[in-house]
N, C-alpha and C positions, 0 to 999 in steps of 0.2 A: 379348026382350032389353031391351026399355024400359020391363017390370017390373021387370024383375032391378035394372036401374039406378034405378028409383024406388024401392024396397027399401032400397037401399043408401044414399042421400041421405036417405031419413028415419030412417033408423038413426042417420047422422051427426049427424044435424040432435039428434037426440035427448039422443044421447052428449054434443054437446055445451052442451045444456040443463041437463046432469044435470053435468056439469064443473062450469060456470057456477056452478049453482048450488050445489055443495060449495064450489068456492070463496069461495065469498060466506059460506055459512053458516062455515067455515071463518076466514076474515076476521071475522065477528058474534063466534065462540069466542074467537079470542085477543083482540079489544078490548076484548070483554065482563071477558076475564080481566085486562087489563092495568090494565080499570078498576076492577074489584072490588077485587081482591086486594090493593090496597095500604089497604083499609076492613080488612082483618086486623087490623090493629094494634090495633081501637077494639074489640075481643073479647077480650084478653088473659086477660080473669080469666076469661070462660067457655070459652076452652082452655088456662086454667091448671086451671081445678076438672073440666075432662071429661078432662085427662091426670090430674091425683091420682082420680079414680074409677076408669081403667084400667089404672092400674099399682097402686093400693092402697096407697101410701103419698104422702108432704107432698111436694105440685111447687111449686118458685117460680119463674116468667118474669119477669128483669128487662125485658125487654123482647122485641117481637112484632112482624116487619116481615113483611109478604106481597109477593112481587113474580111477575114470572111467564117464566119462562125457556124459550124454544122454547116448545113446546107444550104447556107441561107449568103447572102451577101450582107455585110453590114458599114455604113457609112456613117461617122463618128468626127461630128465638129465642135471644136472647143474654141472659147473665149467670144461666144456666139450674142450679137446686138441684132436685138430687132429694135426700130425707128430711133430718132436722132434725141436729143437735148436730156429736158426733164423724162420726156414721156416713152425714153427708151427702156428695152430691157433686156437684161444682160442675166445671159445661160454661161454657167462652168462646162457645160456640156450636152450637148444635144446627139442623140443617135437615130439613127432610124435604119428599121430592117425590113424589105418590102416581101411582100408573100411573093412567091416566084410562082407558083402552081395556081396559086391565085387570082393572080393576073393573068398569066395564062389566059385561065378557062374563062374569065370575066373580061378579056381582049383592054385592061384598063388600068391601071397602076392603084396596087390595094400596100397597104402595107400593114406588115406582120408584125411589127413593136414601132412607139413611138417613145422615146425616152428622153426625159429631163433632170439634168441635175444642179441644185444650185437657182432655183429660180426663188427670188424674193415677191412676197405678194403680201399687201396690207389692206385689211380690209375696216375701213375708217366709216363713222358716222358723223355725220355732217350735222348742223348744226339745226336743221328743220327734223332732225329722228330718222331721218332717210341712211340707208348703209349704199357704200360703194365698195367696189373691188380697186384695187390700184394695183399696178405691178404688170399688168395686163400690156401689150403696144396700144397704141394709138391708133387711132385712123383718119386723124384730122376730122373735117365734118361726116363722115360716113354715119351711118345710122348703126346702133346698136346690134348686136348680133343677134339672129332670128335663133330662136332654140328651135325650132322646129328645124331648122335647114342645120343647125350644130349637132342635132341628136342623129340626125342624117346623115352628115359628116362622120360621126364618131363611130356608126358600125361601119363604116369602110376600113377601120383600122384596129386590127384585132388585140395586142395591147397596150393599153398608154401609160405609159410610168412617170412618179414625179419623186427623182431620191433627191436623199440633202436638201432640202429644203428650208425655205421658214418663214412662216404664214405671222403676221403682227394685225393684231383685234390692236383697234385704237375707238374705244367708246369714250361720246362726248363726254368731257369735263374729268377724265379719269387716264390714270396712268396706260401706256400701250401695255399688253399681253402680248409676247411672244412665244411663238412655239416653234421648236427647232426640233433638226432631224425629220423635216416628215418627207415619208415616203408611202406615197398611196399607188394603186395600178388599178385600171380600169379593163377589166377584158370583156369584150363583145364578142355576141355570137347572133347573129340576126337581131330578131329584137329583145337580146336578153340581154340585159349587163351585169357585171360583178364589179364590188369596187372593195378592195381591200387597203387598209393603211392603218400606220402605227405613226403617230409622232411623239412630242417628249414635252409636256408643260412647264412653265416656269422653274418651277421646285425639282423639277427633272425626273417627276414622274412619269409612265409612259400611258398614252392614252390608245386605248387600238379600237377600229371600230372594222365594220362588214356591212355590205348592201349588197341586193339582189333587185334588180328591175325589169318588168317586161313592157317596154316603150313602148308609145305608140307616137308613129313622130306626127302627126296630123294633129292628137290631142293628148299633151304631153301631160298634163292633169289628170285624165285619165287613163295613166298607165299604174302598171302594180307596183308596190316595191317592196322592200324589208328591209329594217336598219337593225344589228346588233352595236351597242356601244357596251367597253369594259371601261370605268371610269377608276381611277387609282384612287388611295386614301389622302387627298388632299383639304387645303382650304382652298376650297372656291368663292370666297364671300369676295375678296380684290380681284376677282376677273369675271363676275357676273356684272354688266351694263346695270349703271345706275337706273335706266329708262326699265329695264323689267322688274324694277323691284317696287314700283311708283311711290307710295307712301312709306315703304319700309325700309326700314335697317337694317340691312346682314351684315354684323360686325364680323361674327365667325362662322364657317360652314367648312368644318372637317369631315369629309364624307368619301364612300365609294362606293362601288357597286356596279351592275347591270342593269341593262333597257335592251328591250325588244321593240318597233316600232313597224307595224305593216298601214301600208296606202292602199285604198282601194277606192274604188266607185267613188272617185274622186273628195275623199274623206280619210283622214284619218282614220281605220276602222279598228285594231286594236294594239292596245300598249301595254307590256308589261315593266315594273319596275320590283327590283330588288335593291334595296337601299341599306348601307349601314352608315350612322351619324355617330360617331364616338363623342364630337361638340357641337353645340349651334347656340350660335346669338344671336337671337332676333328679336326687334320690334318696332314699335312706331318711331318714325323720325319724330315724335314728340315725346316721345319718353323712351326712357333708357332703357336699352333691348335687357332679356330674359335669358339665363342658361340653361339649355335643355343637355343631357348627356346620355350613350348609349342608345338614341333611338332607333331603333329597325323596323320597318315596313316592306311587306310586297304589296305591292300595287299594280290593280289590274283595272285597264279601262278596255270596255269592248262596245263597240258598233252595233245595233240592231237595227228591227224595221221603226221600233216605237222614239228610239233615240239613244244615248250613250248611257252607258253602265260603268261605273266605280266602282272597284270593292279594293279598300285597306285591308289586309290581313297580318298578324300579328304586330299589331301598332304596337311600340312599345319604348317608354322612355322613362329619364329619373330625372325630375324635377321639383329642387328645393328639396334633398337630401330621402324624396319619395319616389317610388317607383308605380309609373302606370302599369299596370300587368295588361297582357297579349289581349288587345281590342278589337273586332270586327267591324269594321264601317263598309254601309252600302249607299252609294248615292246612285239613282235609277231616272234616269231623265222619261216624261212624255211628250214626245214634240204634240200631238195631238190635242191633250190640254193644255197645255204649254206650262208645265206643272214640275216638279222637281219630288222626288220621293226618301229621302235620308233615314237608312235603317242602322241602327248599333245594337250589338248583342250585350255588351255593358261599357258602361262610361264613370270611371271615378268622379267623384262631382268636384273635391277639392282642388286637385291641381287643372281642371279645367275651368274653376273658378279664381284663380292665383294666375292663371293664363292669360284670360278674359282681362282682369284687372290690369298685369301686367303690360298689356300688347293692344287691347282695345281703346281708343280716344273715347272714353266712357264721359258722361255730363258728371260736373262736381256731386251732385247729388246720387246720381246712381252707384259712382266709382265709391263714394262713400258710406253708402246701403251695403255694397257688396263685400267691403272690406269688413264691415261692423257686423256683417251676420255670417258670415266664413262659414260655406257650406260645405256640407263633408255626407259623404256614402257614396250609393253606387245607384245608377240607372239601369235597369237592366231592359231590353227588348223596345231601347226608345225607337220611334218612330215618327218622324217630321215630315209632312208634304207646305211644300211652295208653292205658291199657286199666284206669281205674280200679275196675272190678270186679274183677278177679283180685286173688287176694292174694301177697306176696312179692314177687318179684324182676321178676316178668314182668308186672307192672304197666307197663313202662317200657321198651321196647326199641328197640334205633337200627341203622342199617347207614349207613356211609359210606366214600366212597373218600379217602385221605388224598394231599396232594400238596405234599411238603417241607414236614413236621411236624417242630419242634423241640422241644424242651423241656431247661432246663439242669438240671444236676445240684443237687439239695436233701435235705440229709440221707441214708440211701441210696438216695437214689431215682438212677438214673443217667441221664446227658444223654443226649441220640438228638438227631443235628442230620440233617436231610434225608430223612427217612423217607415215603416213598411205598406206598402199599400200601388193602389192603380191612379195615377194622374193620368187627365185628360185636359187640353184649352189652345187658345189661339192668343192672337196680340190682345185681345183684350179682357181674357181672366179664365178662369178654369175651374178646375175642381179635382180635390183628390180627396180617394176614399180608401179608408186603413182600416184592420183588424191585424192588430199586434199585441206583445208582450214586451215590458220591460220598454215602457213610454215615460216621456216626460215633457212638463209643460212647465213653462214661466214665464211669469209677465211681471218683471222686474222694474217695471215702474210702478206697480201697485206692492209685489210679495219679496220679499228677500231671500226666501226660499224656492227653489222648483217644485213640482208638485210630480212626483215619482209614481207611477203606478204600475201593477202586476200586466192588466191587461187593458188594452185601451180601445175601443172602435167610435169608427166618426166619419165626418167627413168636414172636408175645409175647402172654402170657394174664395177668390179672388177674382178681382174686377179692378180695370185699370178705363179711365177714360180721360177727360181733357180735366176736371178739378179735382181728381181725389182718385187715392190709391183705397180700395174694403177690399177687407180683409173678414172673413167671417168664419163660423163652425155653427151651422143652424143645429148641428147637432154633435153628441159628445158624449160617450159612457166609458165611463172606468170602472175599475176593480182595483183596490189600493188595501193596504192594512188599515187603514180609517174606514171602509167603507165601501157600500156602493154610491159610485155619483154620477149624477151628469149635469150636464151644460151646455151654454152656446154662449157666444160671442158675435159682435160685431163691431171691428175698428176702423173709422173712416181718419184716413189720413190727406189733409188736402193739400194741393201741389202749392196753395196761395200762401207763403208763413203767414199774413195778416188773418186769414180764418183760422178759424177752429176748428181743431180735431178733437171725434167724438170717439168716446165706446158705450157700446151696450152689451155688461157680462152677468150672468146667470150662472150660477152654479148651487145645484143641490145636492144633499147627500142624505142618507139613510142610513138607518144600523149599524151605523157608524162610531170611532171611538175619541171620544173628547180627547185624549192626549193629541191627538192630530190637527186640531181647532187652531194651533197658532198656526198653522201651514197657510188656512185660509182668512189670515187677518191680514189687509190690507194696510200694514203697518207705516209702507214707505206712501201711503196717500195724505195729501193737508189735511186732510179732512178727519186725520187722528194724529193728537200731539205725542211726541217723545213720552209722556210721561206715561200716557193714556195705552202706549203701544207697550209699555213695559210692565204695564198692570197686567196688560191680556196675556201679553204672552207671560206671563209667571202663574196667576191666578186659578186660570183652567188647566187644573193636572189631571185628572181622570172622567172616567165617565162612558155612560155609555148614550151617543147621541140618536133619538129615534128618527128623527127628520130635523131639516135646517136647510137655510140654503144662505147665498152670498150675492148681491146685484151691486153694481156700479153702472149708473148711465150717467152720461154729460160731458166736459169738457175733459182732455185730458191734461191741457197744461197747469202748469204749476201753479204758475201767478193768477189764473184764473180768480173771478170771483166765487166767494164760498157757494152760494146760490147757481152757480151754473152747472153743481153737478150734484147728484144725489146717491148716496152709500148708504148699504142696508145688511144686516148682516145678523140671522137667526140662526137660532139652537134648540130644540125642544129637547132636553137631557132628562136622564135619571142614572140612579146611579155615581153621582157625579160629583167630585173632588173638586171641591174650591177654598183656594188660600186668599184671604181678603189680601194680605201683607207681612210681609217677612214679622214672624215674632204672635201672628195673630192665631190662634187656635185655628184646625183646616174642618170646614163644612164638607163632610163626608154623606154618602148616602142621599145625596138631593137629587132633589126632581124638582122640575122647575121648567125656564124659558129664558135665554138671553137671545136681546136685541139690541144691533149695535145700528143707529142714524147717523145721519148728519148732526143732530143735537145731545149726540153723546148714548150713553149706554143703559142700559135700562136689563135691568133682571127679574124675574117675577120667581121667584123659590116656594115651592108649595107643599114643602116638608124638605129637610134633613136633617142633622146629626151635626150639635158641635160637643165636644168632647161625647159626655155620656145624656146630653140633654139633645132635646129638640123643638127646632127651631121649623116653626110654618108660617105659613101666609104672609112672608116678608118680600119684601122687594130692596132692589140694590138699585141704584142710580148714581152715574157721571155724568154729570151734566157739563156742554162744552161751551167754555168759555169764553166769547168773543171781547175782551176787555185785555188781555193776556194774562189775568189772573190763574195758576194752574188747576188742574183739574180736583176735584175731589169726587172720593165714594160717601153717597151718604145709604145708612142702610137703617131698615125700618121692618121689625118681626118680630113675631109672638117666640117664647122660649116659655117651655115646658120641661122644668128641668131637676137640676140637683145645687144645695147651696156650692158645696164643694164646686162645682164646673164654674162658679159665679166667681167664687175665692182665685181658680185658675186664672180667672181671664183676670182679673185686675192684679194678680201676680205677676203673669209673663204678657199681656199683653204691653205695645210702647206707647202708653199714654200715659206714662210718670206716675202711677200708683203701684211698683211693683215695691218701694221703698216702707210704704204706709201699711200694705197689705200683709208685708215678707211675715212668711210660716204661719199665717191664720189658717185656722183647718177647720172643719164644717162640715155638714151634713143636712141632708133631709129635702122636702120638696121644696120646691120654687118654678113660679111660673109667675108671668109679665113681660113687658114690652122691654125691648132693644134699641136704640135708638145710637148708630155711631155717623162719624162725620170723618171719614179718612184720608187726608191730604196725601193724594199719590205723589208730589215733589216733594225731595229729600228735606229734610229738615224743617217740616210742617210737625204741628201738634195735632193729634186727633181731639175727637171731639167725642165725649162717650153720657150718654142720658139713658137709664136704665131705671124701669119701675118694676121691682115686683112684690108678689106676695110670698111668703113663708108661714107654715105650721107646720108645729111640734119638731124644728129643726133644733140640730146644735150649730154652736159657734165657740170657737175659741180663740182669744183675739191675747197675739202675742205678745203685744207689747205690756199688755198687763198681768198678764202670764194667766185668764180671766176664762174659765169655760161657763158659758149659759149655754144652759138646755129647755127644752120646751118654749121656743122662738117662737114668735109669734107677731106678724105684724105686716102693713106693706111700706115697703122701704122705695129708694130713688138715689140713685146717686149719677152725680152731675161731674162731668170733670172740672170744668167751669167753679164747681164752685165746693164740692164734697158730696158728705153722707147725711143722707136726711131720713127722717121718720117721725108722722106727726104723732103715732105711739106705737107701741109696740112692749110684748109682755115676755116675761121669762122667765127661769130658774135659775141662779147661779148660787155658792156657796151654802147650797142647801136650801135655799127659803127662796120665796116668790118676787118676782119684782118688774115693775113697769116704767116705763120711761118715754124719753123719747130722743128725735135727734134731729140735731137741728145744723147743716153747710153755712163755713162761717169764712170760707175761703175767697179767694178773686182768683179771674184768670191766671193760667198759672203758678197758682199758689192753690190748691186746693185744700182745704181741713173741715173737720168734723165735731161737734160736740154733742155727747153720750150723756146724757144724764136718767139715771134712775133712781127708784125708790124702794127700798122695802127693809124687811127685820130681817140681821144678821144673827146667827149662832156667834161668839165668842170663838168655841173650837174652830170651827170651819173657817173662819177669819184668820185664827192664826195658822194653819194648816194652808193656809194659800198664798200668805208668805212666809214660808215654811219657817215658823218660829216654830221649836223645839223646846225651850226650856220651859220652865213651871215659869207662868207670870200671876201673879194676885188679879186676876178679873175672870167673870163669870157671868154668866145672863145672854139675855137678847141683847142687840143692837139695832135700835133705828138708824136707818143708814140712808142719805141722800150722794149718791155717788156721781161724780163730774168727769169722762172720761175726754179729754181733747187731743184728737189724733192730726195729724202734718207731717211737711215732710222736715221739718226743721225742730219741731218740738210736739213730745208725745208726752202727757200728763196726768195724773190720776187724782181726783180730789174727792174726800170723804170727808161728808157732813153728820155727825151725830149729836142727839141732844143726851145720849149714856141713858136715857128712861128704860128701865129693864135691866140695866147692867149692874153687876156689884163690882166693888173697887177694895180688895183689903190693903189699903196704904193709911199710913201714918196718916192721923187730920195734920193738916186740912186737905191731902189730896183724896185720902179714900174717901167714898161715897157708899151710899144703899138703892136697890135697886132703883127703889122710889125717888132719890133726889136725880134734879137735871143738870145737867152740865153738860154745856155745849162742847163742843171738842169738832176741829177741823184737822184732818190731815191731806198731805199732798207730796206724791212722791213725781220722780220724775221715769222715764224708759226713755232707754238706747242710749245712745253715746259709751262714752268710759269710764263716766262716773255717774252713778245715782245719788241722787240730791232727796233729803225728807225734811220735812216741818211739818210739826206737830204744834198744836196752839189746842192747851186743856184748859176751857176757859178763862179766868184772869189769876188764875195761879200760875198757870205755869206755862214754856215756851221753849222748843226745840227745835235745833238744824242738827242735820246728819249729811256724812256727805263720804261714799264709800264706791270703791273700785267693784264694778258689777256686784256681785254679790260676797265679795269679802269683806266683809264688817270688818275683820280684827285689823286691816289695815286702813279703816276711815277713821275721818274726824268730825268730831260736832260741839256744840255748847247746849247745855239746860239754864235755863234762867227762871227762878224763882222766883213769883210775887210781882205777876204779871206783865212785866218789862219783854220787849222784844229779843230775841235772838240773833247773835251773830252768825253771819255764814263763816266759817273756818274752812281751810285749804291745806291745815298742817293734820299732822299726827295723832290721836289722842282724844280725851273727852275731857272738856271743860264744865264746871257747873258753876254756877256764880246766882247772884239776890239773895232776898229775904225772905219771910214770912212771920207772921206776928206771931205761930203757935208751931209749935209740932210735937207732935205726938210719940216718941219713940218705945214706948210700952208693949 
C-alpha cells in the first residue's frame, strides 16, 4: 500500500513539473512572439520580394505591421498591389495567420487564416454571352488556373476571409449591379468546406447565403455540396441579366424568400424554394407584361433514378382583382420514355386563361377565340403527359375532371355555363363527358335566348386538324321545365375564311310545354324574317307539346345563299293556346302540328276552341317570301259554332268591321268555313272570307235598333267587299220575312245591302220605334225593307204599298184597308243626327231631322200635294202645299 502511494505522488510530483514547465515555456512563446513580431515591419521589402517570387508576378506592401494574436503570430499588410498597370489589384488589407502546430506536424507552412479586405471584383459578360471575373491579378500569358490544383491549394489554409468588399455584375447591354459590404469566409477541413457570407444589394438590402462541400480535388463535379440562400424583399427585375429572361419582360419582381440547393452525383439532386412575391410584371417583349400580386409558392424539385421531380405547393396569387386559391402542381420527369408527366389538384381556368392571353404570342385568331369565349371554373385532378418523341397528336395528352366550366358563346362556337364532367384528348381533339345540374346551352347565332336546364348529361368531342376546327355532341339529354329533350350537333368551322362552315343540329323534345317553344325558334337565322320571328314568338302561349323536334343543317354564314341551308322545326301539340295577332280571339284547347321550313310555316289544327265555338280540320300557313314582300298568315278551317262568337270576331277582331258590327248581339248555331289572310307587318289589312250556315238563330243588328229571330240561311262575308246572302228567312217585328243580301263595298270600303220582305203588324211597327202616342192607323203592312250597312253611312229604307192598312185622316190622306198607296220611308243611324223622309204617295212629303232620339229638339217640313221636301237644319216643323179637298169632319 505505501508503494502504491509513493508511485502515485511521484507521478504527481512529476506531472506537475512537466505542467510547470509547459507553462513557462508556453509563457517564453507568446512574449517571445509578442516581442518579435512587431520587428516585421522593418522586413517589408524582403516579404514584399519573397511574395512577388511566390506568386510570379509585381507585389507592392504599402505597409507591414506584425502583431501577435492568441497564440498565433499574425502578419497584417496594408495598401497591398498585386501586378502593375490596368490589371493590378489593390487590397486595403491583407492578413495572414499561419497554423504554428500545423506546420509543425506537416514540417511545411500551412496557414491558419487568410484574410482580405477591400478587394474590388467585377464580374462582366462580354459580348459573345461568356461571363468573366475581373479584379482578379494577372499572369500575363500563364494559363488559367487549374481548379483542381486551387481546391488543393485551399485545404492548405484553414480560413479565407473576404470583409469590405464589392463584387459589380456588369450584364451585357444593362446597367452594372453592385453589391457592397460583402464579406464571405471559407473554412476548410480536409475535404470539407464551409462558406459563409452576407453582403448588401443595391437597395441596401442584405443578402446572406451558406455552403457546405465535400471536395473531391481529382473530380471537382463530382464533389457534394449545399447552398442555403436568404434573399431580402426586393425588386430584382433591374439586376436579373437580360440573356436569362430570353423572350421576356420582367418589368417588376418584388420578391423574397428561401432556397435550399444540394449537388450530387454530379447533378443537381434537390432544391427547395420558399418564395413570397408581394408584385410581378411580367410578359412577352411583344406585349405589355401582366400584374400578378401576393404570390406564394414552395417549391420542391428532387432527383431520382427515373429523372426530376417538381412539386409547386401552395401556389397562390391575385390577378385582375381575383384570387388564385392554394394550387398543387407536380411535374415528374421519365428519362426512360423521355416523357414529361404534369399533375394539378385544381386549376382556376380564368385567370389562367387571362394569363395565357396576356403573356403568350398567341396567333390573331386563337388570341381572339380565347378572349371571345372567356373560360371560367375550375380543373380539378388535371393530368398532362409530354411525350416529345412521338410524332402527331399524342405528343401531348391530358385527363381532367371539370367542375362548373363555362365558356360564352364566340362566333359559332356555343356558351356551356356549369358544366361538370370528365375530359380526356391530345393536340388533336378530345372528348368530355358530363352528368350535371343546373346546365346551359346557347348558340347565339341561331337563339337569343340560352337554353337553361335542370339536369343535363352528354357528351362533347372536338377535333382539330389542318382545315377545320368540329366541334360535335353525338349525344345530348336534358331535363328542363319544357320537357324532356335531346340532341346532337355537329359544327365544322374551317381554318379557310373562303369555305364554309357547316352545322348539323338536332334537337327533340317530348312531354314538353309549348310556353317554352320560343326558346327553340331559331329567330336570329335568315331563314326567318323579323316579322315571321315576332309572330312565333307571341303566337304560341300555351300548351302541352307531345313530341317535336328542331334541325338546322348547311351553311352557317349569313350571306350564304337561301339554298345552302335547310331549317326544320316541328310541334305535335294539344292542349294548346294560340293568338293568331294582337286583338284576334286566342285558339285555346287545340291539337294540332306546327311545321316551321325553309318555305315558311305550316300548321295543321285538328280541333280547338275559339271563343265558345269550334274550329277543326284548319290549317294556318306563312309562306316565305323571296320578292321582299312581307310575310302573311293565311288560315283556312271548319267553325262549328255559335252566332254570338261570329258577332265577337268582327267586333274586336282588326279588320275594320268592329265600327259596322258595334253592339250586334246574336245567338244560336253556326257552322262554315273560315278563311283569313293576316299580314304579320304592322300596318297591313287582314283579309277575312267567311261562309256559314245558321238555323233558328237570333240577330239583333244595332244600328236599326232591329231584332230577327228564327235566322235562317247561309251567309259569307268578305272583307273585300261586305255581307252577303243569296237568301235567307226570319222573324222580326212579329211576322215572317225573307230576304237577302247582297256586298256592295270595294277594297277597303267594305258595306252591305239587306233587303227583305214580308207583312208588318202596325203595333209592332210602331213599338220598334218606340212611338207611344195614339196615331190613326191600323192593319197589316206589306213591307219591303232596304237595310244598307258601311262604315260611313248606315240606312234603313221601307217600302209599302199600305194594302191591309187603314188610315183614319182627313181625305184625301186617310185610306181603307183595301186602297193602295205606295209610301217609302227611310231613316238614317249613327252619327248626331237622325235624318227621315217619308214620301206617302203623291200626296204628301216629309224630312225630319232630330238629335239621336230627341224629336222635341228636331226640325222638319211636310209638303202637301205632292211637291218634294225640304231638308231643314233649324228648329221646329214647317208644313207648306196644297190639296184640292180636305176633309176636316
Amino acid at each position: 500500500m505505501s508503494r502504491l502511494l509513493a508511485f502515485v505522488l511521484a507521478a504527481l510530483r512529476r506531472s506537475l513539473w512537466l505542467g510547470a514547465m509547459g507553462l513557462i515555456l508556453l509563457a517564453l512563446y507568446v512574449s517571445l512572439g509578442r516581442q518579435l513580431m512587431p520587428l516585421a515591419a522593418e522586413y517589408r521589402l524582403e516579404v514584399q520580394n519573397a511574395a512577388r517570387d511566390l506568386l510570379h508576378m509585381p507585389v507592392t506592401l504599402g505597409e507591414l505591421e506584425g502583431r501577435w494574436q492568441g497564440l498565433s503570430p499574425e502578419l497584417v499588410a496594408h495598401n497591398v498591389m498585386l501586378g502593375v498597370g490596368d490589371g493590378a489589384v489593390r487590397l486595403d488589407r491583407l492578413a495572414l495567420v499561419p497554423d504554428v502546430s500545423g506546420s509543425l506536424m506537416a514540417r511545411q507552412l500551412k496557414l491558419d487564416t487568410v484574410e482580405f479586405a477591400g478587394l474590388h471584383l467585377s464580374i462582366v459578360q462580354s459580348a459573345d454571352g461568356q461571363w468573366r471575373v475581373d479584379g482578379l491579378p494577372e499572369r500575363g500569358d500563364q494559363p488559367p488556373p487549374d481548379l483542381q490544383k486551387l481546391v488543393t491549394q485551399l485545404q492548405s489554409v484553414g480560413r479565407l476571409r473576404l470583409l469590405d468588399s464589392q463584387v459589380t455584375v456588369e450584364a451585357r447591354d444593362q446597367a452594372p449591379m453592385t453589391l457592397t459590404y460583402a464579406n464571405l469566409q471559407l473554412r476548410t477541413q480536409g475535404q470539407r468546406l464551409w462558406l459563409d457570407g452576407r453582403l448588401l444589394l443595391p437597395d441596401g438590402q442584405p443578402l446572406s447565403l451558406h455552403a457546405e462541400a465535400w471536395a473531391q480535388s481529382n473530380d471537382w463535379l463530382g464533389s457534394r455540396a449545399e447552398l442555403y440562400l436568404s434573399l431580402p424583399q426586393s425588386d430584382w427585375a433591374n439586376w436579373l441579366p437580360a440573356s436569362l429572361m430570353g423572350s421576356w419582360n420582367l418589368a417588376k419582381l418584388q420578391a423574397g424568400g428561401e432556397m435550399w440547393f444540394e449537388w450530387h452525383d454530379r447533378r443537381l439532386s434537390r432544391a427547395v424554394a420558399r418564395l413570397n412575391a408581394p408584385a410581378l410584371r411580367l410578359g412577352r417583349l411583344s406585349l405589355d407584361p401582366v400584374q400578378m400580386n401576393d404570390l406564394v409558392v414552395n417549391a420542391y424539385l428532387d432527383h431520382a433514378s427515373d429523372g426530376y421531380r417538381l412539386q409547386l405547393d401552395g401556389l397562390a396569387f391575385t390577378f385582375e382583382e381575383g384570387r388564385w386559391r392554394d394550387t398543387t402542381l407536380v411535374a415528374r420527369q421519365d428519362m426512360a420514355k423521355d416523357s414529361w408527366h404534369l399533375l394539378a389538384d385544381r386549376i382556376a381556368v380564368a385567370p389562367v386563361a387571362e394569363l395565357v392571353q396576356a403573356m403568350m404570342p398567341l396567333p390573331e385568331r386563337a388570341s381572339e377565340y380565347l378572349q371571345g369565349l372567356g373560360p371560367s371554373g375550375t380543373l380539378r385532378n388535371l393530368q398532362v403527359d409530354y411525350r416529345p418523341a412521338l410524332g402527331g397528336d399524342e405528343r401531348l395528352a391530358f385527363t381532367a375532371n371539370l367542375d362548373a366550366i363555362s365558356i360564352a358563346a364566340h362566333e359559332w362556337v356555343p356558351a356551356i355555363r356549369n358544366v361538370s364532367g370528365a375530359v380526356r384528348g391530345n393536340l388533336g381533339g378530345g372528348e368530355l363527358r358530363f352528368d350535371n345540374r343546373d346546365f346551359e346551352l346557347h348558340l347565339a347565332k341561331l337563339f337569343p335566348r340560352p337554353w337553361d336546364y335542370r339536369r343535363a348529361r352528354g357528351t362533347f368531342r372536338w377535333a382539330l386538324d389542318d382545315d377545320a376546327v368540329t366541334l360535335a355532341a353525338p349525344y345530348l339529354q336534358v331535363e328542363g321545365e319544357e320537357g324532356d329533350i335531346a340532341g346532337d350537333f355537329l359544327i365544322r368551322l374551317m381554318r379557310d375564311p373562303a369555305a364554309e362552315d357547316y352545322m348539323d343540329l338536332r334537337v327533340g323534345l317530348s312531354d314538353g310545354d309549348a310556353r317554352f317553344t320560343e326558346k327553340y325558334l331559331p329567330t336570329r337565322s335568315p331563314a326567318l324574317s323579323p316579322a315571321l320571328t315576332e309572330w312565333l314568338n307571341t303566337a304560341i302561349r300555351g300548351g302541352t307539346v307531345e313530341q317535336g323536334y328542331f334541325e338546322y343543317q348547311g351553311a352557317l354564314a349569313g350571306e350564304a345563299a337561301a339554298t345552302a341551308r335547310s331549317l326544320s322545326l316541328y310541334f305535335k301539340v294539344k292542349d294548346a293556346e294560340l293568338a293568331f295577332q294582337s286583338g284576334w280571339p286566342v285558339l285555346r284547347d287545340g291539337r294540332g302540328e306546327v311545321l316551321i321550313e325553309n318555305s315558311g310555316v305550316r300548321v295543321r289544327l285538328a280541333e280547338a276552341r275559339m271563343l265558345d265555338s269550334r274550329v277543326h280540320d284548319a290549317t294556318a300557313e306563312i309562306l316565305r317570301n323571296h320578292d321582299g314582300q312581307p310575310p302573311r298568315l293565311d288560315i283556312d278551317g271548319q267553325v262549328d259554332g255559335h252566332v254570338r262568337d261570329a258577332l265577337t270576331l268582327m267586333q274586336v277582331a282588326p279588320i275594320g268591321t268592329s265600327g259596322m258590327f258595334a253592339d250586334w248581339r246574336g245567338d244560336g248555331p253556326l257552322n262554315g268555313t273560315l278563311r283569313l289572310g293576316i299580314p304579320l307587318a304592322k300596318g297591313g289589312q287582314p283579309q277575312v272570307d267567311a261562309e256559314f250556315s245558321t238555323a233558328n238563330a237570333s240577330l239583333f243588328i244595332a244600328q236599326a235598333n232591329l231584332q230577327v229571330d228564327a235566322l235562317r240561311g247561309d251567309f259569307r262575308y268578305e272583307s273585300e267587299r261586305g255581307f252577303s246572302a243569296k237568301t235567307f228567312s226570319g222573324q222580326t217585328l212579329g211576322s215572317a220575312i225573307k230576304g237577302r243580301a247582297t256586298a256592295t263595298g270595294a277594297p277597303g270600303t267594305p258595306s252591305t245591302r239587306i233587303e227583305a220582305a214580308g207583312t208588318v203588324g202596325v203595333s209592332p211597327l210602331l213599338a220598334w220605334r218606340k212611338i207611344e202616342q195614339p196615331v190613326p192607323v191600323s192593319g197589316q203592312l206589306p213591307v219591303r225593307l232596304s237595310l244598307f250597312l258601311s262604315s260611313a253611312d248606315n240606312h234603313l229604307q221601307v217600302d209599302s204599298s199600305l194594302l191591309g192598312t187603314s188610315l183614319a185622316l182627313p181625305e184625301p190622306f186617310g185610306k181603307s184597308a183595301g186602297d193602295r198607296r205606295d209610301t217609302t220611308l227611310r231613316m238614317t243611324f249613327g252619327g248626331e243626327r237622325q235624318r227621315y223622309t217619308l214620301r206617302y204617295d203623291a200626296l204628301a212629303a216629309l224630312t225630319f231631322v232630330a238629335p239621336g232620339e230627341n224629336w222635341r229638339d228636331g226640325g222638319g217640313e211636310l209638303v202637301l200635294g205632292g211637291a218634294a221636301a225640304n231638308l231643314r237644319t233649324d228648329q221646329g216643323f214647317y208644313v207648306r202645299g196644297s190639296v184640292p179637298r180636305f176633309d176636316l169632319s
